[in-house]
C-alpha positions, 0 to 999 in steps of 0.5 A: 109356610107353617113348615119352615117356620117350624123348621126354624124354631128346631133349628133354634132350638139345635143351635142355643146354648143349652143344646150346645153345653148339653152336646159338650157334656154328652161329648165329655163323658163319652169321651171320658167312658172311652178313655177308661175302657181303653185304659181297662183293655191295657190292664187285662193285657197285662193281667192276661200275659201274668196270668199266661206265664203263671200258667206256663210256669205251673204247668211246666212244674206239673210236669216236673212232678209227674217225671220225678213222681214216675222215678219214685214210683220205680223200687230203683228211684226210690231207693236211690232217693232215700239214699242221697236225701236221707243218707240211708245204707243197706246193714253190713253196707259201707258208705263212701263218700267222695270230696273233690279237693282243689288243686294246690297253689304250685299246681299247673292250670286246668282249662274249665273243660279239664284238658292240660294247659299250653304250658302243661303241654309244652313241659310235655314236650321239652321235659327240662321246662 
């Protein structure tokens, strides 16, 4: 009979208000410790696909470099950028210099790919346009 009645005064003990308060605070922090874990696994998302691009960005630099550092390494390369960097000529060479001029205003309209206008083609065809 002992048995029981030890049995109840745990069950007492698992249904009073200092467990059950004690169980709700338990059950808060918890809660609470669960929140800011999943709140942290959001933010090292984000740290991480920053640092990723970073990384793709770098590396794609990186290769940038190594091609443009293999085209100076050539006395052609070298060359060609010393002369469009620094202006730099050969003695008794000259330098020629090309400047693209805009059309005048009366002149006849260019599609962007260079190719004559319709009218320009027409004139072509009927000369007394």
């Amino acid at each position: 009979m002992r048995k029981f009645q030890q049995r109840l005064s745990f069950r007492s003990f698992l249904y009073s208000w200092p467990f059950v308060l004690g169980l709700a605070a338990l059950l808060f922090f918890l809660g609470r410790a669960a929140w800011n874990a999943y709140e942290k696994l959001g933010l090292a998302k984000n740290v991480y696909a920053d640092a990723r691009a970073s990384r793709l960005e770098i590396e794609k630099k990186h290769a940038d470099l190594t091609e443009r550092l293999g085209e100076l390494s050539s006395p052609y390369g070298l060359e060609r950028e010393l002369r469009e960097r620094y202006g730099l000529h050969k003695p008794g060479e000259e330098v020629v210099i090309f400047v693209r001029r805009t059309p005048p205003d009366g002149a006849p309209a260019r599609a962007a790919d260079g190719a004559p206008s319709w009218r320009e083609r027409l004139r072509t065809w009927i000369p007394t346009l």
